[in-house]
C-alpha positions in Angstrom: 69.3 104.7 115.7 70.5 104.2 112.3 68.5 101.3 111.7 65.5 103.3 113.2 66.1 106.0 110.8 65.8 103.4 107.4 62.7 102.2 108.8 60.9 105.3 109.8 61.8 106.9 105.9 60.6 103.6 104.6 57.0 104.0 106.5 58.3 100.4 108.2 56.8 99.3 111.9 59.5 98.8 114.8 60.3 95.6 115.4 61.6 94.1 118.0 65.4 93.7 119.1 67.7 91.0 118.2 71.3 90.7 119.0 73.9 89.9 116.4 75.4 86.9 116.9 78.7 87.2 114.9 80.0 83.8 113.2 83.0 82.1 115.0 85.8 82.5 112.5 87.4 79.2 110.9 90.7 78.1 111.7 93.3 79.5 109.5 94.8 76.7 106.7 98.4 75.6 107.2 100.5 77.6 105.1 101.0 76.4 101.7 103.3 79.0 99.9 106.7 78.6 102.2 108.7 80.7 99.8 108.3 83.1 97.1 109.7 85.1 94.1 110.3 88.3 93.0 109.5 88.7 89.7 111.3 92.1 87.8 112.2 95.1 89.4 110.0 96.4 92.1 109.9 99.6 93.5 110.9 100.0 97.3 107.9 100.4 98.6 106.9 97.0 98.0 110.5 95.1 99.0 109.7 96.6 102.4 106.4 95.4 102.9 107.5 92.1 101.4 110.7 92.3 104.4 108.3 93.6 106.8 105.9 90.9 105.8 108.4 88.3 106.9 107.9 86.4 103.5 110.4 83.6 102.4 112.4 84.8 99.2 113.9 82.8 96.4 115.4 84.1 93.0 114.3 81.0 91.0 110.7 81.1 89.5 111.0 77.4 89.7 111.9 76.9 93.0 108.7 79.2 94.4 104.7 78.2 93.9 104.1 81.8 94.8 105.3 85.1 92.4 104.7 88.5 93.3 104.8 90.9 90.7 104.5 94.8 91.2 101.5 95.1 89.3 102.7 98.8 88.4 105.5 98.7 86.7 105.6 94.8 85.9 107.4 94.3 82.4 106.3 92.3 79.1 109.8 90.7 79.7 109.1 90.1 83.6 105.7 88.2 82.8 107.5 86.0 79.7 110.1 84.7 83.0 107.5 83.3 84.9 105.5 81.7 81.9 108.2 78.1 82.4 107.0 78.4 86.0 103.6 79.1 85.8 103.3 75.1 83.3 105.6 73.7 86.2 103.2 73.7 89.0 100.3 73.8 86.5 99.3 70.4 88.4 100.4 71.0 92.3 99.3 74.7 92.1 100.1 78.0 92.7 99.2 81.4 92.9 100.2 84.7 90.7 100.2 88.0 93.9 100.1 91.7 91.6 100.1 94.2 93.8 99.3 97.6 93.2 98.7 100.8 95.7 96.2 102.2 93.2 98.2 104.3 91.6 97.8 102.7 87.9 98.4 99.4 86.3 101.4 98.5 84.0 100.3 98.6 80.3 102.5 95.4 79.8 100.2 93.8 82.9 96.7 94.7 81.5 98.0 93.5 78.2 99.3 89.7 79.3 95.4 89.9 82.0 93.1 87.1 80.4 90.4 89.7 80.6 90.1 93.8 80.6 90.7 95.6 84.3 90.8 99.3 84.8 91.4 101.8 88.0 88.1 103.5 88.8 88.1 106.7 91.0 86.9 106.0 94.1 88.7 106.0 97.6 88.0 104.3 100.6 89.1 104.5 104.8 87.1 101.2 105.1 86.8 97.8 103.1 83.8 95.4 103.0 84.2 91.4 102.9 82.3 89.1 100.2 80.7 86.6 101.9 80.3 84.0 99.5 84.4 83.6 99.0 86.3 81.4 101.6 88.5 84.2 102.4 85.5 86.8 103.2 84.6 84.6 105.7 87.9 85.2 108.0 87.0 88.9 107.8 84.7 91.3 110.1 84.1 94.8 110.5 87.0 95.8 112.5 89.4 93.9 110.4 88.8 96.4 107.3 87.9 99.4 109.4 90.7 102.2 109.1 88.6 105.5 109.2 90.0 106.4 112.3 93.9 105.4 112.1 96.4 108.3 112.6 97.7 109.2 109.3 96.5 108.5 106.0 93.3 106.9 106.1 93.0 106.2 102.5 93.3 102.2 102.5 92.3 102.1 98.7 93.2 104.9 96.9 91.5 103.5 93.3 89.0 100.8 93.0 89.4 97.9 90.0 86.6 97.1 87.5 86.1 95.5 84.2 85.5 92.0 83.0 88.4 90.4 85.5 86.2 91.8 88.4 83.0 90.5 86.8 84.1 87.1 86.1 86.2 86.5 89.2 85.9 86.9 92.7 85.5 90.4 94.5 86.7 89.5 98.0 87.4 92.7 99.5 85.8 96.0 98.2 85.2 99.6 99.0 83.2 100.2 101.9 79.5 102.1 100.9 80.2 104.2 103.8 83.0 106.9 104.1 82.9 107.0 108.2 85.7 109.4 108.4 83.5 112.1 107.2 80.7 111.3 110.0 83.0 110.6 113.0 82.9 113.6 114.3 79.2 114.4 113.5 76.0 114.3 116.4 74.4 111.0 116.3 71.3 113.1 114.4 73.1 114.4 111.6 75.3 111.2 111.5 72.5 108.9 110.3 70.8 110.7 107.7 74.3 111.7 106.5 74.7 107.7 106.0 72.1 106.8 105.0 72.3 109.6 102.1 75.6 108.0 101.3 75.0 104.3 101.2 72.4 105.2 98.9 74.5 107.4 96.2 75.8 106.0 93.2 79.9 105.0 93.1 82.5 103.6 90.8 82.9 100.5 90.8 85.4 99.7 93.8 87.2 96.1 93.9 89.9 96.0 96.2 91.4 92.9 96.1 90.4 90.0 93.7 90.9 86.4 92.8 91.0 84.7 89.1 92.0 81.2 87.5 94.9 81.8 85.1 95.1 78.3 84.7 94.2 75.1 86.1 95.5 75.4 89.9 96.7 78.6 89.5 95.1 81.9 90.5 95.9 85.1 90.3 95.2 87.4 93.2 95.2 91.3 92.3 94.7 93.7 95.2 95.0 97.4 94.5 94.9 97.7 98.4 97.5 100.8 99.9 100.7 98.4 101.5 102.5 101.2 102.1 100.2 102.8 105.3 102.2 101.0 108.1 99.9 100.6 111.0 98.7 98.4 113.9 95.3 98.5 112.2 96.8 97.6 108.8 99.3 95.3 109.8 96.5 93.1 111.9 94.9 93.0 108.3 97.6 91.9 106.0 98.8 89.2 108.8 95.4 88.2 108.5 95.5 88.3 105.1 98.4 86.3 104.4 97.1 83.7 106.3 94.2 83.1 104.7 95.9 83.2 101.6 98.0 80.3 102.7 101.3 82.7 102.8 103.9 81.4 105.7 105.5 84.4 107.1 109.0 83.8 109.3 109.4 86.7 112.3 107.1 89.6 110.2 106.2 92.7 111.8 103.2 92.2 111.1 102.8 89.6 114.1 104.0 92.3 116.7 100.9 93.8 117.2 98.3 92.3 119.5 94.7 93.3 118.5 93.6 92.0 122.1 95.6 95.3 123.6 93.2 97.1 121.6 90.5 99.7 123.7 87.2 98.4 123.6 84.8 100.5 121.2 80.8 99.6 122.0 79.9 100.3 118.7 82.9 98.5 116.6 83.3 95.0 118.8 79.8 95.1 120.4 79.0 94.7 124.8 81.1 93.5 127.1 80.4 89.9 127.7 
């Protein structure tokens, strides 16, 4: 019906129907980050998604090929203490995680950023995959879909722009459609509703990105909400760190089985 609508305001003819056929996902890559290390102070919020997470700890910089910073109150003096670290696996590789809930970005992060990144005001209960990065391809629509969660819905409370956005990769990104304001709409109103608000002009709204900092190692900033706690959002980040390459030892993440899930036509398609 929604398709119907587009093509009736566009003057288009009917055509006939063809099933999606979704892509078979690839296989997940063995983990390559067995540990990690914390670099500064973090707040609580994100030491209990990292426990949670079931992520492998160590105190030396050194020792770890993955850092995670809290990309909101990350010092000048926390980013100098990775720097030795950073030209250590210069040649094996690494990767730099910031995370952020959106709230804002540390001044002292922006400033040590090889390129300009700023919070833009938009809000999303839903994420959308790019496609043309490795990682998008491990993603569908359920996977990012958190309009109808109990709680807060709000997976990204700020988007990300600016020239780190435009010169890296946007893998995950607000959705164009806002569904938790249709849900509970008649299928009539529902799809001129959408197809009013896929067509209306937002902020830019990167959710989580990817970056060279140097040769081998990336940066990955992702301004995504760790703090909602969810089956919906914990089948997402277990995802997530796997595709990343993140090993994760006995993480709550992995106690939620998405196959006990009810069926929804719309979301996961007929029944075979």
């Amino acid at each position: 019906m929604f398709n119907a609508l587009k093509a009736a305001l566009k003057g288009s003819e009917w055509t006939t129907f063809e099933e999606v056929k979704h892509p078979v996902k690839p296989e997940y890559p063995s983990p390559v980050y067995p540990v990690a290390c914390l670099i500064g102070q973090p707040r609580l919020d994100l030491i209990d998604f990292i426990t949670k997470a079931g992520l492998g700890l160590t105190d030396q910089p050194k020792k770890a090929n993955l850092w995670i910073i809290d990309a909101e109150s990350v010092t000048a003096e926390d980013l100098q203490r990775i720097q030795p670290a950073l030209k250590k696996w210069k040649k094996k590789g690494g990767m730099v995680l910031a995370l952020s809930i959106g709230q804002k970005l540390s001044d002292d992060f922006c400033h040590w950023l090889p390129e300009k990144v700023k919070l833009t005001d938009r809000r999303a209960t839903a994420l959308e995959m790019n496609r043309n990065t490795s990682w998008g391809n491990y993603f569908e629509l359920p996977d990012l879909y958190f309009s109808e969660m109990e709680g807060d819905r709000y997976i990204l409370k700020q988007g990300l722009s600016g020239a780190l956005t435009e010169k890296g990769n946007i893998v995950l990104k607000a959705s164009r459609t806002d569904w938790s304001l249709f849900n509970t709409s008649p299928e009539h109103w529902k799809c001129a509703q959408v197809v009013l608000c896929e067509a209306l002009q937002k902020p830019g709204g990167a959710a989580l990105v990817t970056y060279p900092l140097q040769e081998n190692v990336n940066l990955v900033l992702s301004v995504i909400d760790y703090r909602l706690q969810t089956k919906e959002t914990n089948v997402s980040w277990n995802s997530m760190m796997r595709v990343m390459g993140i090993a994760t030892y006995g993480a709550d993440f992995n106690s939620h089985d998405v196959k006990n899930k009810k069926h929804g036509l719309l979301m996961d398609g007929p029944v075979d």
